[in-house]
C-alpha positions in Angstrom: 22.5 39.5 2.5 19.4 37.6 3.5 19.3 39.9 6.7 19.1 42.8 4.4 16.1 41.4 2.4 14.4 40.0 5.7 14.7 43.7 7.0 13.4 45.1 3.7 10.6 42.9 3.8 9.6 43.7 7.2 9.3 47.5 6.3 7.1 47.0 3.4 4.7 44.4 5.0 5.0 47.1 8.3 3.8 50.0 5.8 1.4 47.9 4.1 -0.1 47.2 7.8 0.6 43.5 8.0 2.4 42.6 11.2 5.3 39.4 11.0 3.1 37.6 13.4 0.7 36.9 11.0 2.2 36.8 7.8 5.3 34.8 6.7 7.7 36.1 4.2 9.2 33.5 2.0 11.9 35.1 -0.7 10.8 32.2 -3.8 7.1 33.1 -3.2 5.4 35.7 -6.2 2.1 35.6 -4.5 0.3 33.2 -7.1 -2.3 31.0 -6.5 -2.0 27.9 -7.9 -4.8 25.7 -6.8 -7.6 27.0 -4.8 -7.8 24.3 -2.3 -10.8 25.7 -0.3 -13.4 23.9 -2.0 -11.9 20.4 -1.7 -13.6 18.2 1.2 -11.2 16.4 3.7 -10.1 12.8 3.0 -11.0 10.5 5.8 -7.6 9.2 6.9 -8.5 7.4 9.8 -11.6 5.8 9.1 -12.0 5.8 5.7 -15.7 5.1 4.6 -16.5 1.6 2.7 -17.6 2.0 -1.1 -20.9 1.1 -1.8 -21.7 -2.0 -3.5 -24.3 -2.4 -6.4 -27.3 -4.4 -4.7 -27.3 -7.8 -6.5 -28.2 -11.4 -5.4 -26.5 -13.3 -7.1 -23.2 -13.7 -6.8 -20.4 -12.6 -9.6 -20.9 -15.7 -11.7 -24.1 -15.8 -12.0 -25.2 -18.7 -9.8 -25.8 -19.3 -5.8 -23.6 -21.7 -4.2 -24.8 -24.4 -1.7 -23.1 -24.3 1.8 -21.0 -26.9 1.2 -19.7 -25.5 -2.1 -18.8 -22.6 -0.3 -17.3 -24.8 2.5 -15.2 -26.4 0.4 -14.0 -23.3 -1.3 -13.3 -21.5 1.9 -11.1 -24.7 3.4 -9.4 -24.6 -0.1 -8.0 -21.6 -0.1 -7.2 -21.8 4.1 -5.5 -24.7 2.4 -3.6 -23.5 -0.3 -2.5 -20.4 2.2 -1.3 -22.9 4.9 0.6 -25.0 2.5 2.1 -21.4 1.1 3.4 -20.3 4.4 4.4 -24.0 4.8 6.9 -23.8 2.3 8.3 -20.2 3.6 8.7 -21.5 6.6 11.1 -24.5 5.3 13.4 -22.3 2.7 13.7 -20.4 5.9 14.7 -23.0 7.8 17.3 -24.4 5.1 18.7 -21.2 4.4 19.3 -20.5 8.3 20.4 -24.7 8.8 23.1 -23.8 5.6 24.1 -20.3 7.1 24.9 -22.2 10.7 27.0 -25.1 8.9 28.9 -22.3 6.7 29.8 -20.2 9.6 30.1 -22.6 12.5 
């Protein structure tokens, strides 16, 4: 059956002058165009390019900090992270120390 239509295809594309090596016949396909992609630019995959930022000096809240504020708020959060992954690390560790005393 699908030989039939592939063969019937092939004779109308043949006598409209379209080879098969340049055109693919699909049986769902009605020729519409749905979107006409042609005018779309490419998204950078790869190496996608940085938004810009608004220019402003100050920052979001309104006020400069002083180094050592933002030392402090830098070694607080490397803190709070470390103590995070801290606690990970043990429920790990208990839940592998409880599956070794079940199994074992």
């Amino acid at each position: 059956m699908i030989g039939l239509y592939l063969r019937r295809a092939r004779r109308k594309l043949c006598e409209a002058g379209v080879s098969m090596a340049n055109k693919k016949v699909y049986d769902d396909d009605d020729g519409r165009t749905i979107v006409d992609m042609s005018d779309t630019e490419m998204m950078p995959l790869l190496f996608p390019r940085p938004k810009r930022r608004r220019e402003q000096t100050q920052s979001s809240s309104g006020q400069d900090l002083s180094r050592d504020d933002r030392r402090v708020i830098v070694f607080s959060a490397i803190g709070s992270a470390l103590l995070i992954g801290a606690i990970f690390v043990a429920a790990a560790a208990i839940v592998i120390a409880l599956m070794l005393w079940a199994w074992t």
